[in-house]
C-alpha positions in Angstrom: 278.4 175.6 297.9 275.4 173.8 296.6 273.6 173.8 299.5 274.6 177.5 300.5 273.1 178.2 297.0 270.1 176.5 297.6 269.5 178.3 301.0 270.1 181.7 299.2 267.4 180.7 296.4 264.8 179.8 299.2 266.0 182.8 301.1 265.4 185.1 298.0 262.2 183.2 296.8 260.2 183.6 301.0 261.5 187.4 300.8 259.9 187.8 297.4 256.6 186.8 298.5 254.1 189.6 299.1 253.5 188.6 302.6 257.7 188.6 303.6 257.7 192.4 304.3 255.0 192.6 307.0 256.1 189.2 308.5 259.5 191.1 309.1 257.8 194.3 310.2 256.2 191.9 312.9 259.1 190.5 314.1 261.1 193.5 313.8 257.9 195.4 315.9 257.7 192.2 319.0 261.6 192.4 319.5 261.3 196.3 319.6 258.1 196.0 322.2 260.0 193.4 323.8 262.8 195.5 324.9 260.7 198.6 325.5 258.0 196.9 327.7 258.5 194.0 330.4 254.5 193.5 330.2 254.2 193.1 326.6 255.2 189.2 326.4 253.0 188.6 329.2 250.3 186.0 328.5 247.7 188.5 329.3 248.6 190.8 326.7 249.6 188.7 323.6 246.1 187.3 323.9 244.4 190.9 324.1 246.4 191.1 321.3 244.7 188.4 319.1 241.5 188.9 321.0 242.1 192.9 319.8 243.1 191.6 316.2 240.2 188.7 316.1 237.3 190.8 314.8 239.4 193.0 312.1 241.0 189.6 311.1 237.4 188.2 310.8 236.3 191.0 308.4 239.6 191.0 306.5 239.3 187.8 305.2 235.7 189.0 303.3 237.4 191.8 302.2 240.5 190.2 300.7 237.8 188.2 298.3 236.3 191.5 297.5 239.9 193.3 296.7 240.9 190.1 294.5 237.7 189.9 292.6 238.7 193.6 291.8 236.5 195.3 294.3 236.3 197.1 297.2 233.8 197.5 300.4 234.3 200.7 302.3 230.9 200.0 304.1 232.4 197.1 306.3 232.4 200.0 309.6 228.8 200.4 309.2 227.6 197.3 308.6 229.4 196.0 311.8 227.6 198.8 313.3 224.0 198.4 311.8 224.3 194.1 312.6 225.3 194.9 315.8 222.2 196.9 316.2 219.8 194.7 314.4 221.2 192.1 316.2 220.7 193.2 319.7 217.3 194.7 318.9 215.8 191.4 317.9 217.4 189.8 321.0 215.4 192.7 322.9 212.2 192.3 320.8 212.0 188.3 321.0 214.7 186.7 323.3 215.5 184.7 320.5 219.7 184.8 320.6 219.8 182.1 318.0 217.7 184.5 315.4 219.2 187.7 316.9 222.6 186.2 315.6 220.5 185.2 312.2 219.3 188.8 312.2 222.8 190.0 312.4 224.5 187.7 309.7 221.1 188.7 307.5 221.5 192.2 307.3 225.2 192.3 306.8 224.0 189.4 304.0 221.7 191.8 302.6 224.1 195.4 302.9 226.7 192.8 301.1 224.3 191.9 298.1 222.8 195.4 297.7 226.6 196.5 297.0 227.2 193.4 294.8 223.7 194.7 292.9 225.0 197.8 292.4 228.8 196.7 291.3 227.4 193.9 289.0 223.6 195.0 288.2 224.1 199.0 287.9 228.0 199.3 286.9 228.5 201.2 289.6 231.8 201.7 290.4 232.6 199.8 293.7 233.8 202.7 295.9 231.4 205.1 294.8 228.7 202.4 295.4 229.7 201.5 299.3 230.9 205.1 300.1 227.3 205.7 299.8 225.8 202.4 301.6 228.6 203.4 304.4 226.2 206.6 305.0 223.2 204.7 304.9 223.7 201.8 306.9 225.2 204.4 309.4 222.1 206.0 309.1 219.6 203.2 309.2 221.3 202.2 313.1 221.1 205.8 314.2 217.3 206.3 313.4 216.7 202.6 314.6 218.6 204.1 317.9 217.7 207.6 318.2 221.4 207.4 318.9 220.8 205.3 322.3 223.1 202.2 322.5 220.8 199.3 322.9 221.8 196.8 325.9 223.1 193.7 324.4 224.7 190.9 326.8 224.6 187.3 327.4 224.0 184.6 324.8 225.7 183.9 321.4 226.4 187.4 321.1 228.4 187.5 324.9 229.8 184.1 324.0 231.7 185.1 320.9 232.5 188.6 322.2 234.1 188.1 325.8 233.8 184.6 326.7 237.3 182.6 327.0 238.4 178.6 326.4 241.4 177.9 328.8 241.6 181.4 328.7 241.3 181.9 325.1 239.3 184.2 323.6 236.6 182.6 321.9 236.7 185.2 319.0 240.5 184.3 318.5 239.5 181.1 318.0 236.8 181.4 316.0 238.9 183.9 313.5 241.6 181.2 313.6 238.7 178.4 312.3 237.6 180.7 309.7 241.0 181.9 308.7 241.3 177.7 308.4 237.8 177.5 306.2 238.5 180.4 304.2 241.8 179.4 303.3 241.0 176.1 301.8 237.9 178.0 300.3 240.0 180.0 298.4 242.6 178.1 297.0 241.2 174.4 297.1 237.7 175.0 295.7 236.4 175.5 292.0 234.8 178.8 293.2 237.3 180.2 295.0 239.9 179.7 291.5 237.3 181.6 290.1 237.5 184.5 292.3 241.1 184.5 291.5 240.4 184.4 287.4 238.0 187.1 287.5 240.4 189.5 289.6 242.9 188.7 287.0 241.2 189.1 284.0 237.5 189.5 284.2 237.2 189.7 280.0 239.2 185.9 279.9 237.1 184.5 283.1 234.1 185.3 281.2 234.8 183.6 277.7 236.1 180.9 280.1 232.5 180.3 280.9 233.0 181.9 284.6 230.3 183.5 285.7 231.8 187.2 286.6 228.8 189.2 288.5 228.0 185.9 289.9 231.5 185.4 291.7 231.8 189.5 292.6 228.2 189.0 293.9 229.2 185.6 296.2 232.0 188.0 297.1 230.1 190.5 298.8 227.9 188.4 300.4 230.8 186.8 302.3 231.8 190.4 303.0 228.8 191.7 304.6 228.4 188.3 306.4 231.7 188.3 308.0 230.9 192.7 309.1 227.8 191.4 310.3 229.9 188.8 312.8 232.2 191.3 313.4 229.8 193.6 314.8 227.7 190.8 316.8 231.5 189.8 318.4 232.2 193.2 319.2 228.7 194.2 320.7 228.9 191.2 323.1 232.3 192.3 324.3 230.8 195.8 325.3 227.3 194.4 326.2 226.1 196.9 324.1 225.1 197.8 320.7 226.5 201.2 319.5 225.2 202.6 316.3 228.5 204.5 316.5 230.4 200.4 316.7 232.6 200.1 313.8 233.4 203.7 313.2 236.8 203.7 311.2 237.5 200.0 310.8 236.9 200.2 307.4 240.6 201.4 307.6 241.9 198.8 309.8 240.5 196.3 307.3 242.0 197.5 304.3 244.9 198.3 305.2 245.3 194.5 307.0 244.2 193.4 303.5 246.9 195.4 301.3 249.4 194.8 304.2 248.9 191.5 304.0 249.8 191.1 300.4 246.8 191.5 298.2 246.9 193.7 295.2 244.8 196.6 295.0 244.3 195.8 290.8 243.1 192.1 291.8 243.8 188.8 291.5 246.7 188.3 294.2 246.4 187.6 297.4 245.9 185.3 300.3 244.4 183.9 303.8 247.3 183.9 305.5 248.8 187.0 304.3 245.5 188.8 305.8 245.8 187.4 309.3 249.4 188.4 309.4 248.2 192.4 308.1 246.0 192.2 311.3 248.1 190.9 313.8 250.4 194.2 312.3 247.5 196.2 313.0 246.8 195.1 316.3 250.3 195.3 317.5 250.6 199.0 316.1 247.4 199.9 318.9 249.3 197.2 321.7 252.2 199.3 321.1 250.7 202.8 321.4 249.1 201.6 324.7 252.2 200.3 326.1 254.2 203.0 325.4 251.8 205.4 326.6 252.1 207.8 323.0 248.9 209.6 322.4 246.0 207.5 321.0 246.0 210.6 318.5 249.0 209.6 317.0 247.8 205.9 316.4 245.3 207.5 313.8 248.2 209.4 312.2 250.2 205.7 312.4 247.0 204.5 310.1 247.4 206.5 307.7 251.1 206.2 307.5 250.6 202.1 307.1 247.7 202.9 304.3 249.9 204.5 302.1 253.1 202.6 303.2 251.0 199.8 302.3 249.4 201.3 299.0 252.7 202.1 297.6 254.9 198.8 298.5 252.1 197.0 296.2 252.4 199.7 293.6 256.8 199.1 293.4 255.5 195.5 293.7 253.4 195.5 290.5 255.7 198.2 288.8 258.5 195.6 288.8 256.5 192.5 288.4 255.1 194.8 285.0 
């Protein structure tokens, strides 16, 4: 009896953790595609899965920071978009692939700080603030463009976007490193307790001697940084920067983030949770391709999952009230 008490505690305790519901959607979603496809546990396809998964993954994990520092970075679509432009159009302009790649990282650096300006500096609230650097960077790659997608292959850029190891994806890999560094980051460094305390109670952090627009600045950064690898990954996959690249994974992001287990009011969440949110996400597009359903539908699915997501954190925090 002891022990079958004991199994029903740790039972109880892994399905009250945030991330326990989309772990059990995942499983619940492989056995269905399982049954339903003979092609879907194929090597081939579970890594297009991850290599599908990689760059949202990548992107998620700045984001998560931003939601737990009680923010939020809608502007993550066109940033990918705008590095990826930037990037490829200092690769044209000086066949530098080491400072293209800088270039990249930089301006998603810089789109990242001039949000965590406006959050921190201006007291702008977060969403209004990146709902309108969202338009601008868009903006910014289609008058860089004139709408023209600007040829991009080769180098760092097609090394982290299509290349394989033993027939890995190197941007799997590389999301599964950073998923690694940012994990430890988060929850085995001063700065990343911090990001915690001021997403909990930004009024206690500060008379703790935390320094709040510091850490929601840092935040952003990271944010921006991470779009700005995201859209360098996904331009060397195409061999091409798009000014259109990145269109609409501002949703994919946040809702691998809330699915994931972050809270939406701040200070909760984690790595790992965020990886699994993705891997939900990507299966969700495997599944519509293997199935053959209508990739309209897949945006309806998005939705569905956003507000699914939305309102499992809102019973969450209702209870935990």
């Amino acid at each position: 009896m002891g022990a079958a008490a004991r199994a029903r505690g740790l039972g109880g305790a892994l399905l009250r953790r945030r991330e326990a519901s989309v772990a059990l959607m995942i499983v619940a979603l492989v056995v269905f595609l399982t049954f339903a496809n003979e092609f879907f546990l194929t090597p081939r396809n579970l890594l297009n899965v991850g290599r599908q998964g990689s760059v949202v993954a990548i992107v998620a994990l700045g984001q998560a920071l931003v939601i737990i520092s009680r923010g939020l970075d809608l502007s993550v679509g066109s940033v990918i978009g705008l590095s990826a432009v930037i990037s490829a159009w200092v690769a044209r302009a000086t066949g530098g692939q080491e400072l293209a790649l800088l270039a990249g990282l930089g301006t998603g650096a810089l789109v990242g700080a001039v949000n965590g300006g406006l959050f921190t500096r201006l007291n702008i609230n977060p969403f209004i603030a990146t709902l309108g650097t969202l338009s601008i960077a868009r903006g910014i790659a289609l008058l860089i463009t004139g709408g023209i997608p600007i040829s991009y292959s080769g180098g760092v850029a097609g090394f982290l976007g299509a290349e394989r190891i033993y027939t890995v994806p190197v941007s799997l890999i590389l999301m599964l490193v950073l998923a690694v560094l940012f994990h430890v980051f988060a929850s085995r460094t001063r700065i990343g307790r911090n990001i915690y305390a001021v997403g909990d109670n930004p009024t206690a952090a500060r008379l703790a001697g935390i320094d709040v627009e510091g850490t929601r600045m840092l935040v952003f950064i990271l944010c921006g940084m991470l779009a700005g690898l995201g859209g360098i990954i996904l331009a060397g996959n195409l061999a091409s920067a798009n000014p259109d690249l990145g269109r609409g994974y501002e949703l994919d992001v946040i809702a691998a983030v809330i699915l994931g287990g972050t809270a939406l009011s701040g200070g909760r969440g984690s790595i790992h949770g965020v990886v699994l949110g993705a891997l939900l996400m990507a299966l969700l597009s495997n599944a519509f391709v293997l199935l053959g359903l209508s990739a309209h539908w897949q945006v309806v699915s998005k939705g569905l999952v956003i507000i699914m997501a939305v309102g499992i954190d809102g019973i969450r925090r209702g209870r935990e009230d």
